[in-house]
C-alpha positions in Angstrom: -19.2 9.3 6.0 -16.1 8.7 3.9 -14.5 10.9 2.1 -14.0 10.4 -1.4 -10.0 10.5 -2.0 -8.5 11.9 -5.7 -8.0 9.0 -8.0 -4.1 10.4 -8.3 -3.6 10.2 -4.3 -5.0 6.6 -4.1 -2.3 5.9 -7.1 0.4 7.1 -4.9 -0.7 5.1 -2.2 -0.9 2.0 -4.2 2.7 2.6 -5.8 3.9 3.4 -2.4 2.0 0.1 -0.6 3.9 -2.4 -4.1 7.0 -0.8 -3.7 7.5 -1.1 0.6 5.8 -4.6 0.0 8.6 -5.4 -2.7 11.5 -3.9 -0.2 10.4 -6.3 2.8 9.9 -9.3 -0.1 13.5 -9.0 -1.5 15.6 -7.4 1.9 14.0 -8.9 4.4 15.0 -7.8 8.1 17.1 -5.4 6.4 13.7 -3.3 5.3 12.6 -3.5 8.9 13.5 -0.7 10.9 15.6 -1.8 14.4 12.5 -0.7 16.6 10.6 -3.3 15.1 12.6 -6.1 15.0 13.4 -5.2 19.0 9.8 -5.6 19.4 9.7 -8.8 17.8 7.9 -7.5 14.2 10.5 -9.2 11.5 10.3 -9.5 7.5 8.4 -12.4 8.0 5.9 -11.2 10.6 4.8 -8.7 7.9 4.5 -11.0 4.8 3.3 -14.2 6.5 1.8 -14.1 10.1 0.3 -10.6 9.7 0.0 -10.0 5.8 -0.2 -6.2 6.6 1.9 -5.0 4.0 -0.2 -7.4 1.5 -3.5 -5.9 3.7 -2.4 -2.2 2.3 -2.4 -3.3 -1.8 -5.4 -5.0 -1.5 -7.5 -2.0 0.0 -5.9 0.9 -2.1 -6.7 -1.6 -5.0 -9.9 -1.8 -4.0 -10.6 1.9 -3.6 -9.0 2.8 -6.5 -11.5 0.3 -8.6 -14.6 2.0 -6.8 -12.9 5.7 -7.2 -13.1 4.7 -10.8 -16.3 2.4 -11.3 -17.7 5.6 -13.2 -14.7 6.3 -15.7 -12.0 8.5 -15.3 -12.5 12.0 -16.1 -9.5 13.1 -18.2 -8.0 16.9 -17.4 -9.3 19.6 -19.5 -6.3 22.1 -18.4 -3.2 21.0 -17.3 
């Protein structure tokens, strides 16, 4: 059974999934660690033969739209 996330974490996610998606886009093989360009895995094995980076937006998006389906509660007490 999956566990149901807080809608704030999945946020996080998301931001963190545009932002390292947005690094590779404009850096290129300078946002790719050294490890995995040694083992082949460049800018554009991320964004074009494995759209992994792309794969991560697309699922937080997704389960941030069914964490939310209901409404948003808003905090009573911050």
């Amino acid at each position: 059974m999956k566990k149901n996330r807080p809608i704030k974490e999945i946020e996080k996610d998301l931001e963190k999934a545009k932002l390292r998606f947005l690094e590779v886009f404009r850096h290129g093989d300078g946002a790719i660690t050294d490890y995995d360009l040694m083992m082949g895995y460049d800018a554009d094995f991320y964004l074009n033969r494995c759209p992994m980076l792309a794969g991560h937006i697309i699922y937080y998006r997704k389960e941030l739209i069914e964490a939310t389906k209901n409404g948003i509660q808003m905090d009573l007490f911050l």
